[in-house]
PyMOL Python script that loads the backbone (N, CA, C, O; Angstrom):
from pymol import cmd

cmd.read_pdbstr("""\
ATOM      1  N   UNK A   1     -16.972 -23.010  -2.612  1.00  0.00           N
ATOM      2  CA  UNK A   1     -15.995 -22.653  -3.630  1.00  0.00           C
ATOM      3  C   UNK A   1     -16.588 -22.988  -4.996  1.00  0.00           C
ATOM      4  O   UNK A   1     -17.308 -23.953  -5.253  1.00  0.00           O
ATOM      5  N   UNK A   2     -16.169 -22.035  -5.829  1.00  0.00           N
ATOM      6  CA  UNK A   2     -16.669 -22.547  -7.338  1.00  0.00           C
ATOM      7  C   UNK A   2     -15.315 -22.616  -8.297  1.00  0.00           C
ATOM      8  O   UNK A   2     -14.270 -21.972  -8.208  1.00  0.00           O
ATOM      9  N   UNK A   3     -15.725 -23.646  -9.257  1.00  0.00           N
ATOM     10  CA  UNK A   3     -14.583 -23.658 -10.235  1.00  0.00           C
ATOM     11  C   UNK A   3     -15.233 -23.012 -11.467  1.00  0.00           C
ATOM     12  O   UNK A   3     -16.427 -23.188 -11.708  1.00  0.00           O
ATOM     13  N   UNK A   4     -14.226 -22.065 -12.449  1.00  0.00           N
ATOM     14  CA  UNK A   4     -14.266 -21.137 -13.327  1.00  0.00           C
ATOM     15  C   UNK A   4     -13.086 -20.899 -13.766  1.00  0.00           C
ATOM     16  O   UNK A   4     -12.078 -20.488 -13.191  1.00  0.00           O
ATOM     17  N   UNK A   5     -13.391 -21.338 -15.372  1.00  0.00           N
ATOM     18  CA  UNK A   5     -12.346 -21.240 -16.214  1.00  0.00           C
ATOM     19  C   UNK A   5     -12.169 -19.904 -16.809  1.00  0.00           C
ATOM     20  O   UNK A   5     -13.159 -19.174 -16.764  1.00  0.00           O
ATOM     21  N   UNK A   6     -10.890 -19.353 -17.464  1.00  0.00           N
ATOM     22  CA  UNK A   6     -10.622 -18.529 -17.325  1.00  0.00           C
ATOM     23  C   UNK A   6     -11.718 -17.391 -18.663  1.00  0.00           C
ATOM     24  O   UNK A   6     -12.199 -16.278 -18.450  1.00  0.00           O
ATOM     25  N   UNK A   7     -11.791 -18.190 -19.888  1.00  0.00           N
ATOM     26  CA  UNK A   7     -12.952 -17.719 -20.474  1.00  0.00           C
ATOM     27  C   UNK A   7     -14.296 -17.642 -19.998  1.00  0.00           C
ATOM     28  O   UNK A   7     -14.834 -16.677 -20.540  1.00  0.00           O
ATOM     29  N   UNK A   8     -14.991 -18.170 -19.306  1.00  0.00           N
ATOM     30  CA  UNK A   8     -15.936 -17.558 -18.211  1.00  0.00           C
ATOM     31  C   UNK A   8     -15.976 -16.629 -17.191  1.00  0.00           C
ATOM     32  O   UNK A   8     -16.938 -15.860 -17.191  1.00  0.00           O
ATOM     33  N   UNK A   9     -15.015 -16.514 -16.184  1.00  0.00           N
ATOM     34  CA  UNK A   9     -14.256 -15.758 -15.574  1.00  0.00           C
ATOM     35  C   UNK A   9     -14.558 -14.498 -16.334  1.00  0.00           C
ATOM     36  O   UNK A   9     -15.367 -13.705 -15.853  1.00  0.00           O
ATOM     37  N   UNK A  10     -14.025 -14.273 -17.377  1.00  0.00           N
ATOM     38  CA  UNK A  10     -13.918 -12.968 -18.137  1.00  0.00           C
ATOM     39  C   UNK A  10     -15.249 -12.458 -18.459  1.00  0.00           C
ATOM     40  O   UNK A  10     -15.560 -11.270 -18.365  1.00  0.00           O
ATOM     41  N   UNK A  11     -16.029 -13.408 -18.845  1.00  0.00           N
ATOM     42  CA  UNK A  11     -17.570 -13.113 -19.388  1.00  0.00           C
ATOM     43  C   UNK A  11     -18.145 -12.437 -17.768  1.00  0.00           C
ATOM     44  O   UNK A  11     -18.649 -11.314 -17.780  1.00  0.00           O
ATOM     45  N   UNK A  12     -18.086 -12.804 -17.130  1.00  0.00           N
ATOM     46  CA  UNK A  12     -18.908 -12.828 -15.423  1.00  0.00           C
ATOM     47  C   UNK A  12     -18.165 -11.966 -14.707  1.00  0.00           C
ATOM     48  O   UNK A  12     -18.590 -11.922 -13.553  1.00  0.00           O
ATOM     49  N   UNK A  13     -16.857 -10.967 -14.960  1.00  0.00           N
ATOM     50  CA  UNK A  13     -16.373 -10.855 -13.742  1.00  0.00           C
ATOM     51  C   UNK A  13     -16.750 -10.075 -13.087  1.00  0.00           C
ATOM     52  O   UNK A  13     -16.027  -9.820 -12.123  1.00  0.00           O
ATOM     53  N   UNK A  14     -18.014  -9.302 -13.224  1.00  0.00           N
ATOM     54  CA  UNK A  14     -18.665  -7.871 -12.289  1.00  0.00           C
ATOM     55  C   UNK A  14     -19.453  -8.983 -11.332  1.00  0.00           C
ATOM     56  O   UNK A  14     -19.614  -8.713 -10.142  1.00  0.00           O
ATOM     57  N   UNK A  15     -19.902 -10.139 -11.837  1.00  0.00           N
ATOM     58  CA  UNK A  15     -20.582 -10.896 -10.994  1.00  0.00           C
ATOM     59  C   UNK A  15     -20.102 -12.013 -10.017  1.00  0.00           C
ATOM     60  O   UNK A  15     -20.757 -12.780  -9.312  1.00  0.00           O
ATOM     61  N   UNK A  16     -18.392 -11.829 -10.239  1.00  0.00           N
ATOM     62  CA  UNK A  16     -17.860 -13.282  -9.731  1.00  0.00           C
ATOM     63  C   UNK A  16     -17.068 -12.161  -8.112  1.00  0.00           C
ATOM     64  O   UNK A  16     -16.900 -12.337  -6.905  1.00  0.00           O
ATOM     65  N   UNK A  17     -16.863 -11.273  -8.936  1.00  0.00           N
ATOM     66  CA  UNK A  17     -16.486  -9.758  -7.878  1.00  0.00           C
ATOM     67  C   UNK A  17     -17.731  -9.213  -6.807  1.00  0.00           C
ATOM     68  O   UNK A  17     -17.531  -8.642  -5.736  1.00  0.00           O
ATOM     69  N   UNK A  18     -18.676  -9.454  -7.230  1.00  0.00           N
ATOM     70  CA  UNK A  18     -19.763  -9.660  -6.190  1.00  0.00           C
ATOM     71  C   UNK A  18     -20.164 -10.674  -5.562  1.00  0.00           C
ATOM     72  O   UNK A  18     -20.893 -10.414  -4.605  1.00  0.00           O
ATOM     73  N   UNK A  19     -19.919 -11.901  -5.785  1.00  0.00           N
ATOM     74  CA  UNK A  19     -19.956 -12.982  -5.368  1.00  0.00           C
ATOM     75  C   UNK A  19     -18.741 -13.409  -4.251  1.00  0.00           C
ATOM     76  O   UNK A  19     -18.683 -14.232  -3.338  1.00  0.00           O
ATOM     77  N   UNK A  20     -17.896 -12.502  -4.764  1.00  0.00           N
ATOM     78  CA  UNK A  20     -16.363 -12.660  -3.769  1.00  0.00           C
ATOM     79  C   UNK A  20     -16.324 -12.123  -2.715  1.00  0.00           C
ATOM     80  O   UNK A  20     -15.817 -12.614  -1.707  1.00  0.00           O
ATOM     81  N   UNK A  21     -17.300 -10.125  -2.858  1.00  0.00           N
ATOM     82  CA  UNK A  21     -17.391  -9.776  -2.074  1.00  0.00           C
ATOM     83  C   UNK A  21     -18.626 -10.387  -0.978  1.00  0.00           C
ATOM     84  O   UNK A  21     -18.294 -10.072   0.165  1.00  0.00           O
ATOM     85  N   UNK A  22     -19.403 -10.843  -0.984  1.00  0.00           N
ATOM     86  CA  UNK A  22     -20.091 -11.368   0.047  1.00  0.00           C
ATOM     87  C   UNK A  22     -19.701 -12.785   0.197  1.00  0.00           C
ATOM     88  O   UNK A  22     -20.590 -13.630   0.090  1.00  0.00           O
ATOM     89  N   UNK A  23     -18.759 -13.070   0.377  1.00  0.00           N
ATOM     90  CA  UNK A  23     -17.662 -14.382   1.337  1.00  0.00           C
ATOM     91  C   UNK A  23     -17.400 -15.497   0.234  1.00  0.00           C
ATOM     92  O   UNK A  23     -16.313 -16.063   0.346  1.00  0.00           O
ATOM     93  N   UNK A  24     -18.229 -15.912  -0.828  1.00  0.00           N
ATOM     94  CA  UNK A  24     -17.852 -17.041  -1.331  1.00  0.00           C
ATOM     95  C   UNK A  24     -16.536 -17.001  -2.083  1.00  0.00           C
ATOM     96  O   UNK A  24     -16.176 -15.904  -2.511  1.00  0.00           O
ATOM     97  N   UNK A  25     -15.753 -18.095  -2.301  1.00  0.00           N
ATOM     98  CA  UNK A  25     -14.474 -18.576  -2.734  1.00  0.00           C
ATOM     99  C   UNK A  25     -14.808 -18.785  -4.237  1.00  0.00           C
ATOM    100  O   UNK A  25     -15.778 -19.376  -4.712  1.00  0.00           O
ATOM    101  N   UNK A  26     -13.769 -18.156  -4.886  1.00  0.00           N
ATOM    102  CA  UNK A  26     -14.384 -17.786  -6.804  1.00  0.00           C
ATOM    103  C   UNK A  26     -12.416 -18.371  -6.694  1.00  0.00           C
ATOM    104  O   UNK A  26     -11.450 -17.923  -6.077  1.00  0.00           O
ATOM    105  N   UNK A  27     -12.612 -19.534  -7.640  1.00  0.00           N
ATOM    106  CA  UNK A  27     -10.899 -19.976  -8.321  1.00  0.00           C
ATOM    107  C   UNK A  27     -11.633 -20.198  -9.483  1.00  0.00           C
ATOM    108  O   UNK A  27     -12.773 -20.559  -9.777  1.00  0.00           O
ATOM    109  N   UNK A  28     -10.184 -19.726 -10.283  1.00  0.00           N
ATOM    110  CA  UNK A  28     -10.183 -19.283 -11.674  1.00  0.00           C
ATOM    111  C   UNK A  28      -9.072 -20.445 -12.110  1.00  0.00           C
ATOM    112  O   UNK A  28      -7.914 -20.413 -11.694  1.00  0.00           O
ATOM    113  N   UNK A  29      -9.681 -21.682 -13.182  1.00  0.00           N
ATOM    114  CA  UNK A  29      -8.766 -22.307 -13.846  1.00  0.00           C
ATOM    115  C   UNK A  29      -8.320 -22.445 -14.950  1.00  0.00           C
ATOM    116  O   UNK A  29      -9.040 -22.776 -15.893  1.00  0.00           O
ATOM    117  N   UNK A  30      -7.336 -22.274 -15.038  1.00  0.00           N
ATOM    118  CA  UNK A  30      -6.429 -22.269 -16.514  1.00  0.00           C
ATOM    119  C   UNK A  30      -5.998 -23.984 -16.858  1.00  0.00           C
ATOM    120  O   UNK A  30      -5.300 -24.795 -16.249  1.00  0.00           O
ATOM    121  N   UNK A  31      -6.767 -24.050 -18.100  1.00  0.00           N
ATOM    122  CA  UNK A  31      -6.454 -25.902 -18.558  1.00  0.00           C
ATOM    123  C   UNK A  31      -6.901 -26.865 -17.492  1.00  0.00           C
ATOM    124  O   UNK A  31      -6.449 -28.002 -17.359  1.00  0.00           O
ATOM    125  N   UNK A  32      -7.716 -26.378 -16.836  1.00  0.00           N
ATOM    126  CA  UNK A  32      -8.279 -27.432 -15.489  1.00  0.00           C
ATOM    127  C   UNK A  32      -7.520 -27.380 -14.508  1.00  0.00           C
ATOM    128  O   UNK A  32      -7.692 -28.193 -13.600  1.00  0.00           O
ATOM    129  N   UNK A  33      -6.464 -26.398 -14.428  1.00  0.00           N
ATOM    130  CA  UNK A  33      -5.760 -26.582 -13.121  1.00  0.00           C
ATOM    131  C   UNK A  33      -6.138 -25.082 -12.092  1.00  0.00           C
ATOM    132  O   UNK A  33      -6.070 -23.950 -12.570  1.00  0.00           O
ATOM    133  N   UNK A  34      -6.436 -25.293 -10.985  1.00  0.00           N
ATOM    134  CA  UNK A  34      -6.588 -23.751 -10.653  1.00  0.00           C
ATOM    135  C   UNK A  34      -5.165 -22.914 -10.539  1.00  0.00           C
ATOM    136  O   UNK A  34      -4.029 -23.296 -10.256  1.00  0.00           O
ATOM    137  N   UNK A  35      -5.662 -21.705 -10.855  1.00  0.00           N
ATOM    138  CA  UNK A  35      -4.520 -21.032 -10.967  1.00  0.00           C
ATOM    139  C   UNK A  35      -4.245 -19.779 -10.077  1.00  0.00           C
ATOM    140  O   UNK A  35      -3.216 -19.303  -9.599  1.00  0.00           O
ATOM    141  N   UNK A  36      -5.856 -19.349 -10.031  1.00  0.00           N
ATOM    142  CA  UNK A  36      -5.769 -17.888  -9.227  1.00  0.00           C
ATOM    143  C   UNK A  36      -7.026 -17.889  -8.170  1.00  0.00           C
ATOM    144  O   UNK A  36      -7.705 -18.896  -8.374  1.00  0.00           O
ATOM    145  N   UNK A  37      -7.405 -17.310  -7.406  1.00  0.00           N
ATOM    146  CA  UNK A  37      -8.557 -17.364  -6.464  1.00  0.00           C
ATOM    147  C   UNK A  37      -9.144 -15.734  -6.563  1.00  0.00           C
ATOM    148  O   UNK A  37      -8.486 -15.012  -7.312  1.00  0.00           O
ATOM    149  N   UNK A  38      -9.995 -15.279  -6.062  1.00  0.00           N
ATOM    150  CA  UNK A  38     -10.656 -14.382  -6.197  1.00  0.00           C
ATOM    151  C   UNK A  38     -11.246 -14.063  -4.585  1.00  0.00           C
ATOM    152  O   UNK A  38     -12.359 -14.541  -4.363  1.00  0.00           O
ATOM    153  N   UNK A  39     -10.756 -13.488  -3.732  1.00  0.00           N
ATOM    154  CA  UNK A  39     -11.189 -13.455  -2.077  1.00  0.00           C
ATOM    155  C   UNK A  39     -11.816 -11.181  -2.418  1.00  0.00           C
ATOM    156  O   UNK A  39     -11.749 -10.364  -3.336  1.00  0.00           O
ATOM    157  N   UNK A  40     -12.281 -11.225  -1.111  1.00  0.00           N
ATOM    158  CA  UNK A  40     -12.956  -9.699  -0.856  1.00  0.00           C
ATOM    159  C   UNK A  40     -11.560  -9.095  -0.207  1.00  0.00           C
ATOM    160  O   UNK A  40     -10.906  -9.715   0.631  1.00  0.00           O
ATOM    161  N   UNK A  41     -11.188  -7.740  -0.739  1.00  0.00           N
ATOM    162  CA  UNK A  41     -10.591  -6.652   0.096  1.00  0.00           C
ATOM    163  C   UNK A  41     -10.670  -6.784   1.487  1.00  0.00           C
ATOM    164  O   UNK A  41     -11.668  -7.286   2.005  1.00  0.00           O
ATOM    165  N   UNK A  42      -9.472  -6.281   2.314  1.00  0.00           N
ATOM    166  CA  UNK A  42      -9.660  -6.031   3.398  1.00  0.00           C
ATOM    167  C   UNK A  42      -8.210  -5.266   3.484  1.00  0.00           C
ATOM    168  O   UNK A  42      -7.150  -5.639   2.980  1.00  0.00           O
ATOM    169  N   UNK A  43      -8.520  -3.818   4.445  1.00  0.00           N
ATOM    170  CA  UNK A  43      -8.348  -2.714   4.356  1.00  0.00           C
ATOM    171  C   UNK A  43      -7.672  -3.385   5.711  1.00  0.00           C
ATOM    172  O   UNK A  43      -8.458  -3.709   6.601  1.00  0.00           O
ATOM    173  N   UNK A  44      -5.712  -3.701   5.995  1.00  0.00           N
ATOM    174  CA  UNK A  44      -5.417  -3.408   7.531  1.00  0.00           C
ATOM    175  C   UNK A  44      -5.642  -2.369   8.300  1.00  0.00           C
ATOM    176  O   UNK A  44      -5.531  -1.339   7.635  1.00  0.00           O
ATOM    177  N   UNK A  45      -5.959  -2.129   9.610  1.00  0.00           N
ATOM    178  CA  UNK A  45      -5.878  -1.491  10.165  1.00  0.00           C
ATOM    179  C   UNK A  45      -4.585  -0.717  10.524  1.00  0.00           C
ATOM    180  O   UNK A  45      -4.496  -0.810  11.748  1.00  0.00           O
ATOM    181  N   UNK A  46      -3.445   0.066  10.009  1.00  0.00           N
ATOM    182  CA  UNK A  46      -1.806  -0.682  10.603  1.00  0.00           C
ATOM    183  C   UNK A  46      -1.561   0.620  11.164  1.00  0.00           C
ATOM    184  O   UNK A  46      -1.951   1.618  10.557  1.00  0.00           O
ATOM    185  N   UNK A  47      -1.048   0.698  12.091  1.00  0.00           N
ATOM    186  CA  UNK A  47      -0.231   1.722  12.709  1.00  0.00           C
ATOM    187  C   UNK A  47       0.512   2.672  12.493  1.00  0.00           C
ATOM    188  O   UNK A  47       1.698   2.463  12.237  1.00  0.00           O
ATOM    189  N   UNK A  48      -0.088   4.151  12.552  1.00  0.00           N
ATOM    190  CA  UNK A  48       0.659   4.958  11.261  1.00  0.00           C
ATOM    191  C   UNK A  48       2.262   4.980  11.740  1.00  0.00           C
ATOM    192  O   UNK A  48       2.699   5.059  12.888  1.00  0.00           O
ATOM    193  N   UNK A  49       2.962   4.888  10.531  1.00  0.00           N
ATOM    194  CA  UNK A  49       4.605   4.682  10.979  1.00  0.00           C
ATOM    195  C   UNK A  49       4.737   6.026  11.590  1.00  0.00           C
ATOM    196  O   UNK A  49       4.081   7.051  11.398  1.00  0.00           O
ATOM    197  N   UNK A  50       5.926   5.732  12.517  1.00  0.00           N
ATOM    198  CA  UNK A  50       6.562   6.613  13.460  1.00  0.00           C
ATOM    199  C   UNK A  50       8.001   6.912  12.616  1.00  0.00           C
ATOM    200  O   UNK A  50       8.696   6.020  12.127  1.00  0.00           O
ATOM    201  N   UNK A  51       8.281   8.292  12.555  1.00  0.00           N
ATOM    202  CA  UNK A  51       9.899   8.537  11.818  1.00  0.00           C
ATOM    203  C   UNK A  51      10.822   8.290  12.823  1.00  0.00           C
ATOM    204  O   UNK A  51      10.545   8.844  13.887  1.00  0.00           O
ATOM    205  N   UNK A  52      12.012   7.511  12.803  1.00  0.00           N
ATOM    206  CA  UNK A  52      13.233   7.183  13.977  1.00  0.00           C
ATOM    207  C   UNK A  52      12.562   5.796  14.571  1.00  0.00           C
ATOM    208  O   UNK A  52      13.358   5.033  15.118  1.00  0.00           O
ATOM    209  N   UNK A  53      11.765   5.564  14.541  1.00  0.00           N
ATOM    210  CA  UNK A  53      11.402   4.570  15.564  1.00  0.00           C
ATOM    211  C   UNK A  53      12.833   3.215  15.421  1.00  0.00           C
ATOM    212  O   UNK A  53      13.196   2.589  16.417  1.00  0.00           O
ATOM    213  N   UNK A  54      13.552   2.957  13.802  1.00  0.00           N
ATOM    214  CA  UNK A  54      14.427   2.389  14.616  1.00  0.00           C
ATOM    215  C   UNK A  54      15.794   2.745  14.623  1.00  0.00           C
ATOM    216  O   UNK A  54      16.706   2.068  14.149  1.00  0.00           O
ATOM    217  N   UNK A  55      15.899   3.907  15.217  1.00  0.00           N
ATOM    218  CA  UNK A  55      16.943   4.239  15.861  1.00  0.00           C
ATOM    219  C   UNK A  55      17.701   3.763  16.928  1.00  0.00           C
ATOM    220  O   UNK A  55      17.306   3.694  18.092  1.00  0.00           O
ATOM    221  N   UNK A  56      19.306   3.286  16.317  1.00  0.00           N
ATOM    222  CA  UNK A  56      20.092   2.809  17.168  1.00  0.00           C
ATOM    223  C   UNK A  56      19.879   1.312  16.756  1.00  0.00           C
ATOM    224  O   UNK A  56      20.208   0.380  17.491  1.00  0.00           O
ATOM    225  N   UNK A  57      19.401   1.181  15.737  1.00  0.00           N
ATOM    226  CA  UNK A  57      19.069  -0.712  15.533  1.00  0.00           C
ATOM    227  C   UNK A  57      20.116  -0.889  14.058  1.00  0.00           C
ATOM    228  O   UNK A  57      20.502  -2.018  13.757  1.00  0.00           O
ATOM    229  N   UNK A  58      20.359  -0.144  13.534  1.00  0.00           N
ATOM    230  CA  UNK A  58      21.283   0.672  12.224  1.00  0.00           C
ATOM    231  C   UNK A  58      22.399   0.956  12.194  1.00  0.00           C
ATOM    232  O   UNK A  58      22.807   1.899  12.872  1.00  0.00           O
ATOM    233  N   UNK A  59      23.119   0.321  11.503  1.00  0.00           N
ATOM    234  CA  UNK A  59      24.876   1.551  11.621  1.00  0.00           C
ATOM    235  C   UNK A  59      25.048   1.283  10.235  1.00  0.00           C
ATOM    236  O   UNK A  59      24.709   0.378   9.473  1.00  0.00           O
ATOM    237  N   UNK A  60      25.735   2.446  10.137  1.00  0.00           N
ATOM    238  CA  UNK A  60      26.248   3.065   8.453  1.00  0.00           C
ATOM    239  C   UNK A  60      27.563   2.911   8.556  1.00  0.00           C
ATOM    240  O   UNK A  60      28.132   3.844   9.122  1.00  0.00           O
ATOM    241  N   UNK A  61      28.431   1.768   8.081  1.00  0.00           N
ATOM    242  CA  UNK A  61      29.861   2.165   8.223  1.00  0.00           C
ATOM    243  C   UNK A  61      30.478   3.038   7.803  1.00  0.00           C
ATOM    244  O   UNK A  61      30.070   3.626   6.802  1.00  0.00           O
ATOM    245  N   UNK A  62      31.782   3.448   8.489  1.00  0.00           N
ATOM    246  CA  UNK A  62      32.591   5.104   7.988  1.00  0.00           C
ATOM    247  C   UNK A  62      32.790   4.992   6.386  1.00  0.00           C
ATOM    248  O   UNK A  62      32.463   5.939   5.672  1.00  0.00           O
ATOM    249  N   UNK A  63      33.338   3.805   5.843  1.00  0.00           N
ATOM    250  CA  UNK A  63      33.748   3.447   4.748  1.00  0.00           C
ATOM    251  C   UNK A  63      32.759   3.716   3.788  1.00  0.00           C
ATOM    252  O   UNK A  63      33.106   4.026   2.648  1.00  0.00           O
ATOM    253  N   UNK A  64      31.358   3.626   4.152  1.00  0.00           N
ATOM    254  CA  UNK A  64      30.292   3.443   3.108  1.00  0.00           C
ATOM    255  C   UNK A  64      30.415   3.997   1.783  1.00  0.00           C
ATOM    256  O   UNK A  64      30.059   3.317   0.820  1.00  0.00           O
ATOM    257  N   UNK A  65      30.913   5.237   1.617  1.00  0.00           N
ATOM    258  CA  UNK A  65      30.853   6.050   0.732  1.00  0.00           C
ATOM    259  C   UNK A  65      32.077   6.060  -0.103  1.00  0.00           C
ATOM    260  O   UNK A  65      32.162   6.733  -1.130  1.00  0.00           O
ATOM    261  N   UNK A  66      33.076   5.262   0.378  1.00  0.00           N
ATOM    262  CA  UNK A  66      34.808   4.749   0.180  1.00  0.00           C
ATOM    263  C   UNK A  66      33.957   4.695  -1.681  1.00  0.00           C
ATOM    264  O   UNK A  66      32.758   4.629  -1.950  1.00  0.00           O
ATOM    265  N   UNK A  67      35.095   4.753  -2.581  1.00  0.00           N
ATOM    266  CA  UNK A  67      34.908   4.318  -3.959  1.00  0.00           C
ATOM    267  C   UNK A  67      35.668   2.990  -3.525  1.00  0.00           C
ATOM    268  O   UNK A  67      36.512   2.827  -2.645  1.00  0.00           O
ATOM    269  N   UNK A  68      35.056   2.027  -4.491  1.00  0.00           N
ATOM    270  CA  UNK A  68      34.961   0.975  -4.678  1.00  0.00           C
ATOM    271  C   UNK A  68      36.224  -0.232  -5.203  1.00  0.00           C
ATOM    272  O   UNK A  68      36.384  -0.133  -6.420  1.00  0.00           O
ATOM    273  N   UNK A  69      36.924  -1.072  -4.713  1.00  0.00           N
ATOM    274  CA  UNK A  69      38.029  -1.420  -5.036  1.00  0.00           C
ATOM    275  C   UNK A  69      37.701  -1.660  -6.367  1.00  0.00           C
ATOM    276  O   UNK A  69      36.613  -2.010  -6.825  1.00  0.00           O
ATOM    277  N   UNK A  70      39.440  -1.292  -7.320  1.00  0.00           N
ATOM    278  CA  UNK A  70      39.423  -1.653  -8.711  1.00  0.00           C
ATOM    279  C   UNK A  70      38.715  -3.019  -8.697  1.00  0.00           C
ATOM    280  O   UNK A  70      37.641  -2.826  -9.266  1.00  0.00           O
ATOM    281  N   UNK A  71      38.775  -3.914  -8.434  1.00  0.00           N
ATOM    282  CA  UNK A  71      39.172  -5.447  -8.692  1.00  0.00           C
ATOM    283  C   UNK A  71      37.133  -5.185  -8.948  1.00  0.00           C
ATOM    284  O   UNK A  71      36.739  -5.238 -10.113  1.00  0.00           O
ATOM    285  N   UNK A  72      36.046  -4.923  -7.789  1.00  0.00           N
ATOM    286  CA  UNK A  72      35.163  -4.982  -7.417  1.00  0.00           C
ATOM    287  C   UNK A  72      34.470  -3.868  -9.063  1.00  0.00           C
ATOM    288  O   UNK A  72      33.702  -4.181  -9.973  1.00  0.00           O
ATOM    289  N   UNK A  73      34.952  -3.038  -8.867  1.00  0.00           N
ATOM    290  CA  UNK A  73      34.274  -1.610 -10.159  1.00  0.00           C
ATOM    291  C   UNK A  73      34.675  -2.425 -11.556  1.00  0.00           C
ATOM    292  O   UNK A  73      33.992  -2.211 -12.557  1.00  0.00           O
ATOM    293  N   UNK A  74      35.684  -3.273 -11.608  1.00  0.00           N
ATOM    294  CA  UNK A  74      35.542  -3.875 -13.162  1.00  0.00           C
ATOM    295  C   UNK A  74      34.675  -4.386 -13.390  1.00  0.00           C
ATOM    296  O   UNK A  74      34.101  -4.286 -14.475  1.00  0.00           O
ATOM    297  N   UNK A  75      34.241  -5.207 -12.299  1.00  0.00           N
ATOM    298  CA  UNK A  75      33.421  -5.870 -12.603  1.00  0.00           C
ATOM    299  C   UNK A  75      31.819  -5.873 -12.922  1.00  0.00           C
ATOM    300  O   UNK A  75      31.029  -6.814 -12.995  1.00  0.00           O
ATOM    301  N   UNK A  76      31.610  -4.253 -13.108  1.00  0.00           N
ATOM    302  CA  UNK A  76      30.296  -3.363 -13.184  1.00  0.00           C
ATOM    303  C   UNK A  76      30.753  -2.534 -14.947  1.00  0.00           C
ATOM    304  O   UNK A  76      30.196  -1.543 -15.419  1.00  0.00           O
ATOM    305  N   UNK A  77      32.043  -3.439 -15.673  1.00  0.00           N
ATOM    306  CA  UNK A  77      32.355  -2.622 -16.908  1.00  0.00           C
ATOM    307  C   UNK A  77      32.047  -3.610 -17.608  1.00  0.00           C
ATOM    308  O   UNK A  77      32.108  -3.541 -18.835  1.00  0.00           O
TER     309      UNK A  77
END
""", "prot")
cmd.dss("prot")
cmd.show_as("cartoon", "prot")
cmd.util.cbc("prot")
cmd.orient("prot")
């Protein structure tokens, strides 16, 4: 891991971004405290979504669309 303040950071960052990408740990400190880290991309693999899949896990009540009691709509004036 390296420590790097945030005005350095800025001077270096094509090189701290290459440094990140081949595994090393780049934290970036603001006033001596770290603040942010700097890790490599990684692209999930994820499962392309399915449409319906959760069907039947959902209910829409009848009311949903009811307008809204006075008492409840004032309170949006």
């Amino acid at each position: 891991m390296s420590l790097w303040t945030v005005h350095a950071a800025r001077a270096h960052l094509s090189d701290l971004v290459a440094r990140a990408e081949r595994g090393e740990e780049i934290v970036i400190a603001r006033a001596g405290v770290p603040a942010v880290r700097i890790v490599p991309y990684t692209a999930h693999a994820e499962a392309p979504r399915v449409p319906g899949s959760a069907k039947g896990e959902l209910s829409v009540p009848d009311d949903f669309d009811d307008p809204l009691p006075p008492e409840l709509l004032a309170a949006f004036r």
